[in-house]
ChimeraX commands (.cxc) that place a marker at each C-alpha (Angstrom):
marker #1 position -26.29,5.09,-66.21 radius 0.5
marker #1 position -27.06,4.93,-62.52 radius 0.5
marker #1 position -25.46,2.45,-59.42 radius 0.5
marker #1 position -25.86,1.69,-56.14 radius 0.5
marker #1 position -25.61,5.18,-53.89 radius 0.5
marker #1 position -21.58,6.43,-52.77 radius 0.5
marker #1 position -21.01,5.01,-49.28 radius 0.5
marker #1 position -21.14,7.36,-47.19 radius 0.5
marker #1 position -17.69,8.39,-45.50 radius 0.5
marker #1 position -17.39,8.53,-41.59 radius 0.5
marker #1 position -18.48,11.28,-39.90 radius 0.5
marker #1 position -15.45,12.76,-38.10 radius 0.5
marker #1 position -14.88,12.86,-35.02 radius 0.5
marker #1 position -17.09,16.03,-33.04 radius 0.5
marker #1 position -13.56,16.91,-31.54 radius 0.5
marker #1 position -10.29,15.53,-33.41 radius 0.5
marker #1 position -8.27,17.43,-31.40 radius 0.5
marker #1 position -9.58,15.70,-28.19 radius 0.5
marker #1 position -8.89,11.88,-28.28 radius 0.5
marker #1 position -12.28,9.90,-26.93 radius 0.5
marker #1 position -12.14,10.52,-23.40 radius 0.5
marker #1 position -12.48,7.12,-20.89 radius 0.5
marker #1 position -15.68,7.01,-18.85 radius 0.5
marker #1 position -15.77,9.18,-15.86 radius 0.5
marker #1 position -16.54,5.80,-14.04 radius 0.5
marker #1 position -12.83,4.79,-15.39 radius 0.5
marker #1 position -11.25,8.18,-14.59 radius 0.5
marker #1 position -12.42,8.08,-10.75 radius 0.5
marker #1 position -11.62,4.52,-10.27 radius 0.5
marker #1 position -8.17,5.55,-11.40 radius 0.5
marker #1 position -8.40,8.45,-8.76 radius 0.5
marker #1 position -9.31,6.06,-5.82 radius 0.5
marker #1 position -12.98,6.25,-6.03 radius 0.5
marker #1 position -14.52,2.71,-5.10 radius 0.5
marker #1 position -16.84,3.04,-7.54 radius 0.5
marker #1 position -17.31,-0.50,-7.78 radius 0.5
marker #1 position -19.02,-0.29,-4.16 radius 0.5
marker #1 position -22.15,2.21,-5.77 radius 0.5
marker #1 position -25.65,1.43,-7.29 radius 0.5
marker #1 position -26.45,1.95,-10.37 radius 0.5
marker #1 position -28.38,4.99,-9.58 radius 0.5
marker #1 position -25.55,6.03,-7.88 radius 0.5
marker #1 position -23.32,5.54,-11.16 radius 0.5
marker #1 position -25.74,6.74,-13.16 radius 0.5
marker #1 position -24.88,10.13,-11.62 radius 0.5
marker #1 position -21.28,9.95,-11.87 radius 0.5
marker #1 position -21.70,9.07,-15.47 radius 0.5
marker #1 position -23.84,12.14,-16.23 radius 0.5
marker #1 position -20.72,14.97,-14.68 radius 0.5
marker #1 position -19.60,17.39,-16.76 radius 0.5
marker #1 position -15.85,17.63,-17.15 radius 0.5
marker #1 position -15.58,21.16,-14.84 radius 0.5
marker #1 position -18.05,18.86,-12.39 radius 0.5
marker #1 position -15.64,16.15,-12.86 radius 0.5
marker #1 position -12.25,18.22,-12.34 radius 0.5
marker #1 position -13.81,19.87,-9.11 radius 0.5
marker #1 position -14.50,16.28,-7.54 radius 0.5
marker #1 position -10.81,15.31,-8.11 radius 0.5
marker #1 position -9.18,18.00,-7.04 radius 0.5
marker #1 position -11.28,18.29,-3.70 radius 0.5
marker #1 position -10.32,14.36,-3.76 radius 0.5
marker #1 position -6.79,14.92,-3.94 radius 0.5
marker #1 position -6.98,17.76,-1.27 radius 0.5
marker #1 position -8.77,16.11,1.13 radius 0.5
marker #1 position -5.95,12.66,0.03 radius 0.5
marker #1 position -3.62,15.10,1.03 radius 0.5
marker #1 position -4.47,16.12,4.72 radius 0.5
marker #1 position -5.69,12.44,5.25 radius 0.5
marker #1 position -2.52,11.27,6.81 radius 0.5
marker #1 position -2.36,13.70,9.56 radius 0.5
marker #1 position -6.38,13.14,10.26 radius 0.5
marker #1 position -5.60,9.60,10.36 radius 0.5
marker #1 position -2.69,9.81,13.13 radius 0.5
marker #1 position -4.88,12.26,15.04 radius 0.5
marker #1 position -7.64,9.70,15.38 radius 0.5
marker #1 position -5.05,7.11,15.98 radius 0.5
marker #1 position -3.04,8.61,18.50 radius 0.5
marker #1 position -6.67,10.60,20.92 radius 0.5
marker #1 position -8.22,7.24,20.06 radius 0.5
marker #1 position -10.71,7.49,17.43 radius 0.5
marker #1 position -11.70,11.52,19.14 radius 0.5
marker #1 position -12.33,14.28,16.51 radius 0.5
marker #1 position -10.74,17.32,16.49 radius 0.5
marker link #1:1,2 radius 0.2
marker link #1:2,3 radius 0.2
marker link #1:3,4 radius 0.2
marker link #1:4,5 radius 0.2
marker link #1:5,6 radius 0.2
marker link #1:6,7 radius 0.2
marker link #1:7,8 radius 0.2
marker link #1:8,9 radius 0.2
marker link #1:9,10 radius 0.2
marker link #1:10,11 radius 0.2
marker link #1:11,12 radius 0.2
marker link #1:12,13 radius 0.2
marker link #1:13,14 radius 0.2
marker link #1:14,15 radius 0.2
marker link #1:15,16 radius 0.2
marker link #1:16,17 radius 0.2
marker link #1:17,18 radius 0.2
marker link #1:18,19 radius 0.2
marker link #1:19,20 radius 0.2
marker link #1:20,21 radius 0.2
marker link #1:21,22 radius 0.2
marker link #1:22,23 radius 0.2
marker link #1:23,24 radius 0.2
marker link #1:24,25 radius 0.2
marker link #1:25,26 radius 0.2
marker link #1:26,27 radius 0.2
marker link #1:27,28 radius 0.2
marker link #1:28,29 radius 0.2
marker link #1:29,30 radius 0.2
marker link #1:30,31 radius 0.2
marker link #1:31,32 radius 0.2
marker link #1:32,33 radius 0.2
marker link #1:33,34 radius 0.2
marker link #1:34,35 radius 0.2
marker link #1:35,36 radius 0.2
marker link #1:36,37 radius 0.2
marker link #1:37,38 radius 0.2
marker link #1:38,39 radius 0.2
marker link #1:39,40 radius 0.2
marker link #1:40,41 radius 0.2
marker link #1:41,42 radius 0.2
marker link #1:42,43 radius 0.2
marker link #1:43,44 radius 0.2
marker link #1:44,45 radius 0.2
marker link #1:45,46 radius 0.2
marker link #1:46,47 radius 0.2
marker link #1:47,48 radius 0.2
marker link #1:48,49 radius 0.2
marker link #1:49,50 radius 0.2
marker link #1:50,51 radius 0.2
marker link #1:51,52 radius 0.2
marker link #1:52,53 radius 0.2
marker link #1:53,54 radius 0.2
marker link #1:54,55 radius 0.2
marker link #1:55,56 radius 0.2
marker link #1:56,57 radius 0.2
marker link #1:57,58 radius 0.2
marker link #1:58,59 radius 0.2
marker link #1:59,60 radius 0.2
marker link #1:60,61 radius 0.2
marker link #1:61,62 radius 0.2
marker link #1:62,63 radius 0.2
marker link #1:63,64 radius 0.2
marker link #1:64,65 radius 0.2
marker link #1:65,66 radius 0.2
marker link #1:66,67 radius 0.2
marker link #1:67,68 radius 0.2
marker link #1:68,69 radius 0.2
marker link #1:69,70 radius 0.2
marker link #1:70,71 radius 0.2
marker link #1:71,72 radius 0.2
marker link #1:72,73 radius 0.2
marker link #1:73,74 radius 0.2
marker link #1:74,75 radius 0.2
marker link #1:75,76 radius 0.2
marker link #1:76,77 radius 0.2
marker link #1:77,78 radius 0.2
marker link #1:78,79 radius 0.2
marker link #1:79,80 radius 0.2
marker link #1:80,81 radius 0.2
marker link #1:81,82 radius 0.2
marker link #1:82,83 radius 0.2
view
């Protein structure tokens, strides 16, 4: 006696021990990024960074987040001058 074909079950997940991940798009608006302010072309890149690539960009974000006070006061204070 023959019937219709098993379902087929889900494929699991290629990592269960690593919950989906949110977009990189998501992840560096979160960080600060105005992402919303690229092109698509520009997105498009963002979109296609590996997680080291993306982990390098944030932490040089939050380094550079982290000096930007003091730049900030320094332009303020020699009026707009670099140094």
């Amino acid at each position: 006696m023959t019937g219709p074909p098993p379902h087929p079950s889900p494929s699991p997940s290629p990592h269960p021990s690593h919950p989906e991940q949110p977009p990189v798009e998501a992840v560096l608006y979160e960080a600060g990024f105005p992402v919303d302010l690229l092109t698509e072309e520009q997105r498009l890149v963002l979109s296609e960074l590996t997680p080291q690539e993306l982990t390098l960009l944030l932490d040089v974000k939050n380094r550079l987040d982290a000096v930007g006070p003091e730049v900030q006061a320094h332009g303020e204070i020699a009026g707009g001058a670099l140094f």
